[in-house]
C-alpha angles and dihedrals in degrees: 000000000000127000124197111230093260092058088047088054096045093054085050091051089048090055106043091051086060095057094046087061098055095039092056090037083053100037081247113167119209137138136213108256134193130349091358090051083049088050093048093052102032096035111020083241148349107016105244098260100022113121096185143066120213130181139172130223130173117258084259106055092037092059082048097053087041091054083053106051114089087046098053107021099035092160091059131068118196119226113213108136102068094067139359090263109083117219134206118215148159111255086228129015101186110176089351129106117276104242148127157198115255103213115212114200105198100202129184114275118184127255094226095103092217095055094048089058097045080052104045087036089052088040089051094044088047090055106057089044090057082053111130123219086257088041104065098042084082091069105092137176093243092050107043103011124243093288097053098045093047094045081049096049087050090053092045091054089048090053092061102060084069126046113276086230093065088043089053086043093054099047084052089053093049101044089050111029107031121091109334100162129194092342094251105107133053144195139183101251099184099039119093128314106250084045090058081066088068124098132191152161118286093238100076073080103052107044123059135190122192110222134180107276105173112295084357157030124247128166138281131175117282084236102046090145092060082048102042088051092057094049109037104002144243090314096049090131091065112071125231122261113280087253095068097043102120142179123206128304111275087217094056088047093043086054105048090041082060095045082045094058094041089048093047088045090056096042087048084233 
């Protein structure tokens, strides 16, 4: 079954509304982040041909959240341990949408230079190695150039001779545990991996604004532009040509529809 892109945005809004709810009713912190923070700035909402909703939360928030879930979204189940990006999804979907809710831990990284880049360097190669078999098809030639695709096909390989539970495990350890310096600086340790390069202070984490998003308001950080910079560039308020308005990566959805009716099958849903 189709959706047409409004009926796609309407499920995310349901969603993260959800979501809101529980975090202010928790004292959860958590901000907009990507192309759904640029939305929110540039668009009061969705941008126009988005199909996806991410946010970012601290470590801390995020295991809270975690500890909370069953208890206050009992109809979602939260996938975390498939790759080092968590997801937030119904546990049936039924006639709905299929969509979700990226969740971005920002964790501590040092301000000694050297060990920022051991750590990013560790965090990249142990990406590609918890790279599934749908996952890096998504690595193409056009997109990444020979060198990349072939460096991540060799990780991948690597990958398959451990459990994809302790890779998943160990990324977690080192994005969490290694390095973490004097706690001033942060980074988002499970977003992409030309985004785990990005370091920032630590309080984009700390300081929150609620701004219009659509019907509603939800939070951003209080230094989005530090944030938006990082992320699009000086020139982040004026969209992209048509030509480069994208939705998500047919590869990433095909994956996680397969992981939802697994999950469903298994949960008799």
């Amino acid at each position: 079954m189709s959706y047409d892109l409004k009926e796609i945005q309407a499920e995310l809004l349901e969603q993260i509304k959800e979501f809101d709810a529980v975090c202010q009713k928790n004292n959860i912190q958590y901000s907009l982040h990507g192309g759904s923070m640029l939305g929110a700035v540039r668009h009061k909402g969705f941008i126009p041909w988005d199909d996806d909703i991410d946010i970012t939360m601290s470590r801390n928030d995020f295991q809270k959240f975690k500890s909370l879930l069953d208890r206050e979204m009992p109809s979602f189940h939260l996938s975390d341990d498939v790759t080092p990006t968590a997801r937030l999804m119904r546990k049936h979907y039924g006639d709905r949408p299929f969509v979700w809710i990226d969740i971005l831990e920002y964790n501590y990284i040092s301000n000694n230079r050297l060990a920022q880049r051991i750590k990013i360097g560790v965090l990249v190669l142990m990406s590609g190695i918890c790279r599934t078999k749908t996952t890096v098809k998504s690595s193409t030639v056009e997109k990444h150039g020979k060198a990349k695709v072939i460096m991540l096909h060799l990780l991948y390989y690597i990958g398959q001779l451990f459990p994809l539970s302790w890779r998943i495990n160990a990324y977690k350890q080192v994005s969490r545990k290694w390095l973490q310096g004097n706690q001033t600086l942060v980074h988002r340790t499970n977003d992409q991996v030309k985004s785990i390069h990005y370091i920032l202070p630590k309080k984009v984490i700390e300081e929150f604004i609620r701004v219009p998003f659509e019907d509603t308001e939800l939070p951003i950080s209080k230094y989005y532009h530090e944030v938006l910079l990082k992320d699009f560039g000086p020139d982040y308020m004026t969209p992209p040509p048509e030509n480069n308005r994208v939705t998500h990566v047919d590869v990433v959805r095909e994956m996680f529809q397969n992981l939802q009716k697994e999950y469903e099958k298994k949960n008799k849903m």
